[in-house]
C-alpha positions in Angstrom: -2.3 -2.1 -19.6 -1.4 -5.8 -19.7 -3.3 -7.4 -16.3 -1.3 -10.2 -14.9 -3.0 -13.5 -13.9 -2.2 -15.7 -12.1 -4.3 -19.1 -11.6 -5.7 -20.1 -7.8 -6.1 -23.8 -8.5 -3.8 -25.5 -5.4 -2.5 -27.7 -8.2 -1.0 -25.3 -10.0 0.3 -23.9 -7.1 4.4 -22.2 -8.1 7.1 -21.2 -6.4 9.7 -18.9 -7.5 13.1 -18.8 -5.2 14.3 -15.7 -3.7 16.9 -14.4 -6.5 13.7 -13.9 -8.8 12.5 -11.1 -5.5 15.8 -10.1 -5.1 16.4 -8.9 -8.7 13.1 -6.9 -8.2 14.2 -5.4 -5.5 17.3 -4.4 -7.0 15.8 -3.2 -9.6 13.0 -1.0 -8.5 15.9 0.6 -6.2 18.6 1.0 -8.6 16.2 2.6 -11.3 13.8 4.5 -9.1 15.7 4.4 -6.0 15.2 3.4 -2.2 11.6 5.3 -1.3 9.8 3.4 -3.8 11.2 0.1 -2.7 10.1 1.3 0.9 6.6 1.9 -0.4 6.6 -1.4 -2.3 8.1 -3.4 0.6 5.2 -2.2 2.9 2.7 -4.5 1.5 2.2 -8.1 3.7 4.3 -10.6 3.2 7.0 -8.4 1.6 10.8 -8.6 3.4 13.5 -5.8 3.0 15.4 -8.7 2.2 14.9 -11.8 0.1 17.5 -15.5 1.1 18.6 -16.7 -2.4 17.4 -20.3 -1.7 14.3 -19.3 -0.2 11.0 -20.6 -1.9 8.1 -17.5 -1.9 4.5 -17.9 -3.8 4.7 -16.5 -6.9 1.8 -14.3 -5.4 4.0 -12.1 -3.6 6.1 -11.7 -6.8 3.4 -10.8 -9.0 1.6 -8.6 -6.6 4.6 -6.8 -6.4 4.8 -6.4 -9.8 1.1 -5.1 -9.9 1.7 -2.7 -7.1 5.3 -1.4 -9.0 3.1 -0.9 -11.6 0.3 1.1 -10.1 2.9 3.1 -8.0 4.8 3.6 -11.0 1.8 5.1 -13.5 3.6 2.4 -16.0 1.9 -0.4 -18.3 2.8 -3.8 -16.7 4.6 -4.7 -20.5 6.7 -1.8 -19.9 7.5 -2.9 -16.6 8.2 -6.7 -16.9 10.7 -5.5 -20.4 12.5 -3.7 -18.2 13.1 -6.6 -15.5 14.0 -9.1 -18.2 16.6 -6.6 -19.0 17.8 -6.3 -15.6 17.2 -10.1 -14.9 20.0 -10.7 -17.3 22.5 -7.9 -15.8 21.5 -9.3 -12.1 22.6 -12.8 -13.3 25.6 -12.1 -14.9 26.1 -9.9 -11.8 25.6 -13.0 -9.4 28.3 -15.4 -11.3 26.5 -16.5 -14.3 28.2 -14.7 -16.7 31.2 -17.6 -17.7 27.9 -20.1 -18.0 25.5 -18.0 -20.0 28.4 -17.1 -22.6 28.9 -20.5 -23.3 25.7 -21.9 -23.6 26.0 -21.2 -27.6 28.2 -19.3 -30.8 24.9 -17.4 -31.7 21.3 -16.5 -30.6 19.7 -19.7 -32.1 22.4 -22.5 -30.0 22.3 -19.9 -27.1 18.1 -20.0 -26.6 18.3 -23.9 -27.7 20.3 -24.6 -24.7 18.4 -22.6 -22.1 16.0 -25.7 -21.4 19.3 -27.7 -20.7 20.4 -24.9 -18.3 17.7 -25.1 -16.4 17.7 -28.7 -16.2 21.1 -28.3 -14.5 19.9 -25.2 -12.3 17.3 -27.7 -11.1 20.0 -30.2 -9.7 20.5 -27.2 -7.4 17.4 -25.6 -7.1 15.1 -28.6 -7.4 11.4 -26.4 -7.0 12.4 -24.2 -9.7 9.5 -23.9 -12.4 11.5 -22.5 -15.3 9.8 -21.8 -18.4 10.7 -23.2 -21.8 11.7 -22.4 -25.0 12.1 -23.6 -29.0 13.4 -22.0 -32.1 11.6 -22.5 -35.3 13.5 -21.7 -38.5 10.5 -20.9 -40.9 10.9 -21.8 -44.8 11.4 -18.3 -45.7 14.7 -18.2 -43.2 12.4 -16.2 -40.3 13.5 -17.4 -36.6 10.3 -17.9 -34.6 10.7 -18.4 -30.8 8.1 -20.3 -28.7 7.7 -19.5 -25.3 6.0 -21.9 -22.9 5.3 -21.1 -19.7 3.2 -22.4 -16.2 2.5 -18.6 -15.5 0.3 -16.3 -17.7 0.6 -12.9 -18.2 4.8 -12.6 -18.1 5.7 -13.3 -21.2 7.0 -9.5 -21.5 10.5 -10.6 -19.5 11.4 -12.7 -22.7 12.1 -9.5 -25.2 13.9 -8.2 -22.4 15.9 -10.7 -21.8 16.9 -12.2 -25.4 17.3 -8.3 -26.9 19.9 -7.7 -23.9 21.6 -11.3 -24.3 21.7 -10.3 -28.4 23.5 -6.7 -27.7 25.8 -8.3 -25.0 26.7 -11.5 -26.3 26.5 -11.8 -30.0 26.9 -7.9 -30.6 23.5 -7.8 -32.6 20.3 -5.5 -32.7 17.1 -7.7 -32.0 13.9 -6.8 -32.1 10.5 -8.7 -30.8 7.0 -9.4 -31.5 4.2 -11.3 -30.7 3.0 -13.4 -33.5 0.4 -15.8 -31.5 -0.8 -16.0 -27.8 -3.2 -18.8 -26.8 -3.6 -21.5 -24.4 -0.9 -24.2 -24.5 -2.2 -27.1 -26.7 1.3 -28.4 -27.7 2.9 -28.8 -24.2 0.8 -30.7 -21.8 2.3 -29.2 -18.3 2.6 -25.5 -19.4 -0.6 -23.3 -19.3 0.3 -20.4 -22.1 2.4 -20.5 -25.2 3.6 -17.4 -26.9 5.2 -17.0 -30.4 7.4 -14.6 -31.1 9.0 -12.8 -34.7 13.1 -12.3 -34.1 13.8 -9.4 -36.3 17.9 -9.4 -35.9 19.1 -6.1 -37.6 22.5 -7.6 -38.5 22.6 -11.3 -39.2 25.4 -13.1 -37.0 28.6 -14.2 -38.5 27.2 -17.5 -36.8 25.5 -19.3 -39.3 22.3 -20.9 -37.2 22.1 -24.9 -37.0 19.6 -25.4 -39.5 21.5 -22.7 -42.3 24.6 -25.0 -41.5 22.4 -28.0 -42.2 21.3 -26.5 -45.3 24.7 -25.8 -46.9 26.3 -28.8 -45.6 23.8 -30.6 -47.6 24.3 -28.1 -50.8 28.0 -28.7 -51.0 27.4 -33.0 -49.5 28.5 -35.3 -52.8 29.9 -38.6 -53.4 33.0 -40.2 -51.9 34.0 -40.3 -56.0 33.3 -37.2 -56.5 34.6 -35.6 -53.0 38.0 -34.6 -53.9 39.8 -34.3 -50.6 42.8 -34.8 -49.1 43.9 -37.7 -47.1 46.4 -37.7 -44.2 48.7 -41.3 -43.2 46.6 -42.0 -40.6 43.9 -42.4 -43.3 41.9 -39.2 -42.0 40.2 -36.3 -44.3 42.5 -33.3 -44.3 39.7 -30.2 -44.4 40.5 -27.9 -47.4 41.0 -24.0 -45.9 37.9 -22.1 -46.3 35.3 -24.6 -46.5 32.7 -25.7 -44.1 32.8 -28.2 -42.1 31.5 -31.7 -43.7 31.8 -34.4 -41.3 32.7 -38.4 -42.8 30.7 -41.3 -42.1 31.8 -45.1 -42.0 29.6 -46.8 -44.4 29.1 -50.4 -41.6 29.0 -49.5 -38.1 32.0 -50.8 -36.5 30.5 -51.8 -33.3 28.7 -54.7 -32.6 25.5 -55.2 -30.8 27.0 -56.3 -27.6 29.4 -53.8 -27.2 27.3 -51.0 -27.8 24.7 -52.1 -24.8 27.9 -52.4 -22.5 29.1 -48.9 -23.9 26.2 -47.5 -23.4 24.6 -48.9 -20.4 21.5 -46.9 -20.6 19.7 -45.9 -23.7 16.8 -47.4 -25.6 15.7 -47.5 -29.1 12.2 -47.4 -30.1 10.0 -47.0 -33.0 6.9 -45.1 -33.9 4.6 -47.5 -31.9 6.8 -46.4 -29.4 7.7 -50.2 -28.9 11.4 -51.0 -27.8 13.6 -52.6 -29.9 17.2 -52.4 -28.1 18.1 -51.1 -24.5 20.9 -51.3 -22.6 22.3 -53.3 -20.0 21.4 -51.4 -16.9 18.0 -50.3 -18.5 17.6 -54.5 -18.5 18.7 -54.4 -14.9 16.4 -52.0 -13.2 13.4 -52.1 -15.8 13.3 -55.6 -16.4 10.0 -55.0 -18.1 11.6 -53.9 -21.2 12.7 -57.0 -22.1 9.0 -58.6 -22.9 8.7 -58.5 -26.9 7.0 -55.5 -28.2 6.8 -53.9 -24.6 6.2 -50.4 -25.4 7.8 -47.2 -23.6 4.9 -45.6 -22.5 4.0 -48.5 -20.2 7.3 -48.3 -18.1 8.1 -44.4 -18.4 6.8 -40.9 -17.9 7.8 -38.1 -19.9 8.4 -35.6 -17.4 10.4 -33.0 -19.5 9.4 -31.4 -21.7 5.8 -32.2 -20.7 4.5 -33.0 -24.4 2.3 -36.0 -25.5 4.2 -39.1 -25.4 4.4 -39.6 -28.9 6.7 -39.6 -31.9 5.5 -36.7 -33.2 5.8 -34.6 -30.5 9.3 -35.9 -29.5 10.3 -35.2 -32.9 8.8 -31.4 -32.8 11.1 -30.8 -29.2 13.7 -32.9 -30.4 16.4 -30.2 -29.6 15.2 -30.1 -25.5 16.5 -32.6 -23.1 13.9 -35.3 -22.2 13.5 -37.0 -18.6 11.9 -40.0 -18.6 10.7 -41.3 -15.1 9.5 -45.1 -14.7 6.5 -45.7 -12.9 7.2 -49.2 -12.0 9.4 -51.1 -9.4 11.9 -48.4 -8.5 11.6 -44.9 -9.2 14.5 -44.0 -11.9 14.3 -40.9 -13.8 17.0 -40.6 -17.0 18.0 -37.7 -18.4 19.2 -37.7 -22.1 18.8 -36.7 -25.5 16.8 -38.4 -28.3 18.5 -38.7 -31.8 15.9 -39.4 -34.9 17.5 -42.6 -37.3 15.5 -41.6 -40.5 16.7 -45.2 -42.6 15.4 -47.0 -39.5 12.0 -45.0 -38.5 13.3 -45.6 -35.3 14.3 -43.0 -31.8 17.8 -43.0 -30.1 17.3 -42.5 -26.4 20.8 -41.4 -25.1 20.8 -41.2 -21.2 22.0 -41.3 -18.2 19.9 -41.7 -14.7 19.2 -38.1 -13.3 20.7 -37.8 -9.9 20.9 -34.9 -7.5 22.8 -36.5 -4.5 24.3 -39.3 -3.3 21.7 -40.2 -1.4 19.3 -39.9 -4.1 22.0 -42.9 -5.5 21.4 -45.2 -2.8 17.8 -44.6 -2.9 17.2 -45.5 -6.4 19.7 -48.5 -5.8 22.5 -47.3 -7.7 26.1 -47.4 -7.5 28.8 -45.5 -9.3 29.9 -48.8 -10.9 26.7 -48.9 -12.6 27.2 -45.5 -14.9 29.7 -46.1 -17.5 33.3 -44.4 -17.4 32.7 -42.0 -20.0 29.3 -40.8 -18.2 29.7 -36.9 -16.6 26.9 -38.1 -14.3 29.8 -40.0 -12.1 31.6 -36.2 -11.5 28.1 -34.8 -11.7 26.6 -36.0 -8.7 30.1 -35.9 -6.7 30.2 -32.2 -7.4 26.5 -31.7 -6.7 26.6 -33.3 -3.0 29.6 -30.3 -2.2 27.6 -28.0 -4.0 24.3 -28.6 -1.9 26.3 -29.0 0.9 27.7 -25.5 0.3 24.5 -24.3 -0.6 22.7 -25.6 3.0 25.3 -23.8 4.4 25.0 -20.4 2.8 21.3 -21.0 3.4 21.6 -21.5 7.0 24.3 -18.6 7.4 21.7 -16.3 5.2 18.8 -17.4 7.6 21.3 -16.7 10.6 21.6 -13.0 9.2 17.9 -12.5 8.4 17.6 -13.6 12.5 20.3 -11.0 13.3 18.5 -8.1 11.2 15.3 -8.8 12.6 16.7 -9.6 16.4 18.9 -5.8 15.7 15.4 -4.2 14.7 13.5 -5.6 17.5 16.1 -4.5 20.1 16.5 -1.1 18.8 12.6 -1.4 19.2 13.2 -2.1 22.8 15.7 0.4 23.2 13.8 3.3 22.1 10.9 1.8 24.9 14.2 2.2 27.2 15.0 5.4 26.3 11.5 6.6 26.2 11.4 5.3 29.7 14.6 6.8 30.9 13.7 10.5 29.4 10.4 10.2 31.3 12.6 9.7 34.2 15.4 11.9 33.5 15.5 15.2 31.1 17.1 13.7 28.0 21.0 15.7 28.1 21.0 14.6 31.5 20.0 10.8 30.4 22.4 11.1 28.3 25.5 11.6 30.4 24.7 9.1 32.6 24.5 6.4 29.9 27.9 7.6 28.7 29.4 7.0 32.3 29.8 10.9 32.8 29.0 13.0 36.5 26.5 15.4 36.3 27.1 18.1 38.5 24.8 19.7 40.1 23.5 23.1 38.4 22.3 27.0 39.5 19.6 28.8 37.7 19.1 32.2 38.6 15.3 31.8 37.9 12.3 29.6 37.3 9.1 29.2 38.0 7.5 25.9 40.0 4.1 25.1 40.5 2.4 22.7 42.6 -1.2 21.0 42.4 -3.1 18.7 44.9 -6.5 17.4 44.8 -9.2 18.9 47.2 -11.0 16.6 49.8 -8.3 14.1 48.9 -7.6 12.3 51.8 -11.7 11.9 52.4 -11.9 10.5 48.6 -9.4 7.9 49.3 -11.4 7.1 52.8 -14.4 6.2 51.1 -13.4 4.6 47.7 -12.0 1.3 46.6 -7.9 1.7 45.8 -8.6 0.9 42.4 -10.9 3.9 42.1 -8.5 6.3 43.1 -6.0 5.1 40.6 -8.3 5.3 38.0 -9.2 8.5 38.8 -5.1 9.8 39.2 -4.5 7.9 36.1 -7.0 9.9 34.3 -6.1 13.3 36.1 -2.1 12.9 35.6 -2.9 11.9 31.7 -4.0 14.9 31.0 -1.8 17.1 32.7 1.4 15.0 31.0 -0.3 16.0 28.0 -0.1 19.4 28.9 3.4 19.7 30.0 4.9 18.6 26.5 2.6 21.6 24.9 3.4 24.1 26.8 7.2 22.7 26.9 7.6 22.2 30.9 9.7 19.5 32.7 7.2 17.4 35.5 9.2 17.1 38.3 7.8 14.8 40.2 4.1 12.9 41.4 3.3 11.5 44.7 -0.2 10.6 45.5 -2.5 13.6 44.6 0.6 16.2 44.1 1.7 17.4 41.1 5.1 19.6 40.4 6.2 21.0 37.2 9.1 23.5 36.7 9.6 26.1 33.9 13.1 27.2 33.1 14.5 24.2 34.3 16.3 22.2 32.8 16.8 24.1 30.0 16.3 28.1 30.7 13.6 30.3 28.9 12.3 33.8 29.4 8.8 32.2 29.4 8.9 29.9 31.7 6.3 31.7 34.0 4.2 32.3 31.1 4.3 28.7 29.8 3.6 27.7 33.7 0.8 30.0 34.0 -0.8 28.6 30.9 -0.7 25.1 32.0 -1.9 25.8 35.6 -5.2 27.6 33.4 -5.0 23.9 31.7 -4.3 21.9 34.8 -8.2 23.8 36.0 -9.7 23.2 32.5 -8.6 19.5 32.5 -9.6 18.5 36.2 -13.4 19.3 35.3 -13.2 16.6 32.8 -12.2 13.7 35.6 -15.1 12.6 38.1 -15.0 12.4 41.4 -15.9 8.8 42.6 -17.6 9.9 45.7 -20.1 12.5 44.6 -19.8 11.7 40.5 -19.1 15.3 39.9 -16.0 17.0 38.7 -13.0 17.1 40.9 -11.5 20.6 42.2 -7.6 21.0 42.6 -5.8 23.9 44.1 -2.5 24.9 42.3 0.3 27.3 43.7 3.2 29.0 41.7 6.1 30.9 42.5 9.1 32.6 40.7 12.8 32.2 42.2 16.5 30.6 41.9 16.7 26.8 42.5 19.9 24.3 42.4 18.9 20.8 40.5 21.3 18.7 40.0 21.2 14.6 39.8 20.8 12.4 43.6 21.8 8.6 44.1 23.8 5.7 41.8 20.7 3.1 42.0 18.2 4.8 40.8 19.4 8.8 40.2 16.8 11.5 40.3 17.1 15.0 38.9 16.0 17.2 42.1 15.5 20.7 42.3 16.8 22.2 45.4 16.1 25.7 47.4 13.4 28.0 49.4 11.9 28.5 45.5 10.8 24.7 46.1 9.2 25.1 49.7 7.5 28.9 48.8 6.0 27.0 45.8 4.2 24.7 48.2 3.2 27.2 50.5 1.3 28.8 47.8 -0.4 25.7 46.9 -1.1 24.3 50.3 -2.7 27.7 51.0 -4.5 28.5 48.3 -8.0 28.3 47.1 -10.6 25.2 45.7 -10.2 25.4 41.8 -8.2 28.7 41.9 -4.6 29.1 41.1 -2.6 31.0 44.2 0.5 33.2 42.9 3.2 34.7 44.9 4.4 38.1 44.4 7.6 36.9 42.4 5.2 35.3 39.7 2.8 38.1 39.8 5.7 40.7 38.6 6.9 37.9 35.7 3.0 38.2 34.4 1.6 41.5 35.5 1.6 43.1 32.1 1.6 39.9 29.3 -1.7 39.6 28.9 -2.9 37.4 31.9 -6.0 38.5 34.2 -4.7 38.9 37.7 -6.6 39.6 40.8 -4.9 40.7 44.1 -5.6 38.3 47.2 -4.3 40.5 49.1 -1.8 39.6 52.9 -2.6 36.5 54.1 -0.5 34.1 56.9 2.2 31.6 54.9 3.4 29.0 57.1 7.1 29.6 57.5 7.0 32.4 55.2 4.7 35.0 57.7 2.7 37.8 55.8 2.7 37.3 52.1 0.8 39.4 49.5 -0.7 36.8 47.0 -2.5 36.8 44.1 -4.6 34.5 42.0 -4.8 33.7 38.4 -8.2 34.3 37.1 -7.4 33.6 32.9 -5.3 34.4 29.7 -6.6 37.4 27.9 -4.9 37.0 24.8 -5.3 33.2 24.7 -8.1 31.1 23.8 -9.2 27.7 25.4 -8.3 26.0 22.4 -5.2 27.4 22.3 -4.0 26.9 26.2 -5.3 23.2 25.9 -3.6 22.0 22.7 -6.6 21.9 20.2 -5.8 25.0 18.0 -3.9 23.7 15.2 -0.5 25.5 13.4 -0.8 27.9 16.6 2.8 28.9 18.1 2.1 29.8 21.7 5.5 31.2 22.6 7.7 33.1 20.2 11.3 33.4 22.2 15.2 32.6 21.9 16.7 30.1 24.0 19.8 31.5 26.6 22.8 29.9 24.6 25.1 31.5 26.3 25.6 29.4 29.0 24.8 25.7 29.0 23.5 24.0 32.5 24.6 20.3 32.0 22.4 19.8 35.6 20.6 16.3 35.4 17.0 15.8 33.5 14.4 16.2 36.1 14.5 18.4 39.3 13.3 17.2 42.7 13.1 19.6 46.1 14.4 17.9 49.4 11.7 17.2 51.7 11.6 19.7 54.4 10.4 19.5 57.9 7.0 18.6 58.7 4.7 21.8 60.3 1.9 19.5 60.8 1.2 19.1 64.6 2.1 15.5 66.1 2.4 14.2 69.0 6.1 13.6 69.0 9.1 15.2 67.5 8.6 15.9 64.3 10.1 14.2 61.8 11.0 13.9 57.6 8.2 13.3 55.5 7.6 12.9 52.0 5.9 16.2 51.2 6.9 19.2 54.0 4.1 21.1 52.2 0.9 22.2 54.7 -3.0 21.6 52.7 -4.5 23.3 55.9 -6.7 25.7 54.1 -4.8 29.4 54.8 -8.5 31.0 55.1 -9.2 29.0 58.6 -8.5 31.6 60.7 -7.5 28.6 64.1 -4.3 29.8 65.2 -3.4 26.3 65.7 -3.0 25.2 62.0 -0.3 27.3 61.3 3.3 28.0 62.9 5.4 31.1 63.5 7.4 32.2 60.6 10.6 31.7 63.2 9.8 27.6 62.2 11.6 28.0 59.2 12.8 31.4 59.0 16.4 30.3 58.0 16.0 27.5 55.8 17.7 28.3 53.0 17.4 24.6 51.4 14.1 22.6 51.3 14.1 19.4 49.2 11.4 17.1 47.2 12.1 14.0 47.3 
């Protein structure tokens, strides 16, 4: 497998713009579709999307590359083939296909004009590091194409790219092969140099530049012996059939003067590289050039293509645009083409000052006056400064939508945190109507079990520890039995200070709910020896009460709405907690029937005094015989505690979470007595003082107790 390098020297330092990602993205999910790009798009520093004129490291793109690779099981040459295929189809996708058909009749013009492509691409996108390339026509008529390039290790694309231009454009089968790889010794600013065999399986109709050359100069004779016709305006007429063989004057019908006001800038120099003739403008802003035998190389850099500045290697690119840059008094780059004059030993530079803006015009000094009339750099720059306009503003608007995306993602982020909040609140159906601007009314379920919890010695805890030591401690206790509700599938009701309520049944109706209740009260027991009491530094002890009966829950207030459960279920429930026993869970009759016979280890209690209730026969729950530890506490993995259907038939649209109304307080005082929070009694039921509790005639008829 090809590895992909990549130098780390800070002066090599590329860049490649965003369409380069983008057409990797698309086509890593067009060919091996969205769950790879997810997986790929999970490394740091990688977007889901990519902004077209966006610079990113060529880092990201190669390790993206590396990683499609590995992901993949696929060589990287494989790979990188198949993007240079795709590279072309993304372009002419993107609105380049008008420009790339033009760029020549046959593959030879078409990959001799790429350099000059890019040269105009880089008006636009001015950090662009394009690669470069040269066709060699060897003596035996095979077409060699050098590839130059700043980054090593991708020279795969090419194939990809010039076999999938061949098929589409020029309707030809072409086929590539590395000849030479080395280190660039030609072209001073590239790092590797590749040189690849065409093998083109049908030659093009398209005769090639030099096979042109070649015949023109087979079938070239005399004017005496040139037989053609001639028109009344004294031109050639070009016999049908033949190629074309073009006539030159034998003087040069221009003199000196003219030409160097035609052509404001060009230069003519020799093999010494010493100027003979410039024009008018060059004279203007590189004055320098007009000191006999000043040579080029003193005044200008060649920037493009970066070769040695010399004749010979001029002459070997001759077919790529050169850009020239001055080094002295004002910084002018031209852009042209040179044109070898064999009978003169002498270089044609044909230019014209490479400009981006209008403002890069004033910089340099420049007005449009000064580019002759004939010059495209005069509509060049005009339509440049709309097009960067046009391109700051699709930049900014894709910016604006990459802001949007990331602003959506983060507030559906928030939302969720929202929602989380709300269905801690609220059971989620419930939630749910209310955030579509529905009334919930209220709703009656025939049965359900409730089950309360407090902490022993509370009150003389909280009288000798520091406030934040009780929270801790809460924190830690309520933690765990939150955990416990979601897996045993309860709803909590509701928490005030040391009391805990939880309801099975409710909202949503199962024949288990006592069974699901009873297993997280044995949790609740198991959990509370893992949190410390402050005061002694053992565990703590909690006493927990259940009991089976109908409630009515439906949703109370506008500000802030609260699902409460409603009904004498709610205030038996209490009872049984309030008078039960330290670390022992205290069952009413009602819950005892629901669990006698599944599996659970009762033990009778026997009559005992309920405040408002009178003579109850209770019973406490001592352990689940067919349950393990693990099992009740969450830790048994791929075990289903509860195998049961849900009641379908009838759906209760009663709010998410169920609160009782507070009921009259049975604690003595030494004034009316009035509403409080909890109406529940944690005088132990096994003092026997006659004073701690009331007659059952206190509350013999309430029918409705509520939690608030």
């Amino acid at each position: 497998m090809c590895v992909i390098q990549l130098s780390n020297e800070a002066e090599y330092l590329l860049w490649l713009y965003g369409f380069i990602n983008s057409c990797l993205q698309s086509l890593v999910m067009e060919k091996f579709g969205q769950d790879t790009w997810d997986k790929l798009s999970s490394l740091p520093g990688v977007r889901d999307t990519f902004m077209t004129y966006t610079v990113y490291d060529d880092v990201l793109t190669v390790s993206l590359v590396q990683e499609a690779c590995s992901l993949l099981n696929v060589s990287s040459d494989v790979f990188l083939k198949l993007f240079g295929e795709h590279f072309f189809i993304f372009c002419k996708q993107a609105g380049y296909d008008t420009m790339l058909r033009t760029l020549g009749g046959n593959l030879v013009e078409f990959i001799g004009n790429l350099d000059a492509l890019h040269s105009y691409l880089a008006l636009s996108y001015q950090e662009m590091n394009a690669p470069s390339f040269r066709v060699e026509m060897t003596d035996d008529g095979k077409m060699l194409l050098h590839y130059y390039s700043d980054r090593k290790g991708l020279y795969h694309i090419v194939p990809g790219i010039m076999e999938a231009v061949a098929r589409d454009f020029f309707d030809t089968q072409v086929t590539m092969e590395v000849l030479n790889q080395s280190e660039e010794d030609e072209r001073t600013g590239k790092k590797e140099h590749v040189v690849f065999l065409v093998n083109q399986a049908s030659k093009s109709c398209c005769l090639s530049q030099s096979d042109s050359s070649a015949e023109t100069i087979e079938s070239t004779s005399t004017d005496e012996d040139d037989h053609r016709e001639i028109n009344t305006d004294g031109r050639y007429i070009q016999p049908p059939g033949r190629c074309f063989l073009p006539c030159y004057p034998k003087r040069l019908w221009m003199e000196g003067k003219a030409f160097c006001d035609a052509f404001p800038f060009h230069i003519v120099f020799d093999e010494q590289l010493k100027v003979r003739q410039m024009g008018v403008n060059i004279q203007k802003f590189v004055p320098g050039l007009q000191v006999r035998d000043a040579k080029l190389d003193q005044f200008f850099t060649l920037v493009h293509p970066q070769v040695t500045f010399t004749i010979e290697s001029i002459r070997k690119f001759i077919n790529s645009q050169f850009v020239l840059k001055s080094h002295k008094h004002i910084m002018l780059k031209l852009r042209g083409q040179m044109v070898w004059m064999e009978s003169l030993a002498c270089m044609l530079y044909l230019c014209s000052p490479k400009l981006r803006s209008l403002q890069e015009l004033q910089d340099v000094g420049l007005h449009l006056a000064d580019l002759a009339q004939h010059d495209v750099t005069r509509d060049l720059v005009l339509l440049n400064q709309q097009r960067l306009a046009e391109m700051e503003l699709t930049n900014q608007l894709e910016r604006k939508k990459e802001e949007l995306r990331i602003l959506s993602r983060h507030l559906e982020a928030e939302k969720e945190k929202t929602e989380t909040l709300l269905y801690a609140m609220l059971p989620r159906h419930i939630a749910n109507q209310l955030k579509d601007g529905k009334s919930v009314e209220a709703g009656e379920f025939e049965v359900c079990t409730i089950l309360f919890s407090d902490v022993v010695t509370f009150t003389n805890i909280c009288a000798a520890c520091e406030p934040i030591h009780i929270v801790h401690m809460l924190n830690s206790m309520y933690s765990k039995f939150d955990r416990l509700t979601s897996i045993h599938d309860i709803y909590k009701v509701e928490t005030i200070g040391d009391a805990y309520m939880v309801v099975g049944g409710v909202p949503v109706p199962t024949h288990t709910h006592a069974h699901r209740v009873a297993n997280f009260a044995l949790g609740m027991r198991i959990a509370a020896r893992e949190v410390t009491n402050p005061v002694t530094g053992k565990p703590i002890q909690i006493r927990v009460g259940l009991h089976t009966g109908p409630v009515l829950a439906g949703v109370v207030g506008e500000k802030m709405p609260r699902y409460c459960l409603f009904g004498d279920t709610v205030n038996t429930a209490s009872r049984m907690e309030s008078h039960g026993v330290p670390d022992h869970i205290h069952l009413s009759s009602s819950t005892h029937r629901e669990l006698k016979d599944a599996g659970f280890d009762l033990k009778e209690r026997g009559q005992i005094e309920v405040k408002g209730k009178g003579q109850m026969t209770t019973f406490f729950l001592m352990g689940n015989l067919t349950m393990a530890e693990e099992s009740i506490m969450g830790k048994a993995d791929g075990v289903c505690l509860y195998r049961e259907e849900l009641h379908s038939d009838k759906e209760h649209d009663t709010g998410p979470e169920v609160r009782p109304e507070t009921e009259k307080s049975d604690k003595p005082s030494g004034g009316d007595p009035g509403p409080d929070l909890f109406s529940w009694d944690i005088t132990p039921p096994y003092q026997t003082d006659s004073n701690t509790c009331t007659t059952p005639a206190d509350n013999i008829n309430s029918k409705l107790c509520v939690l608030l």
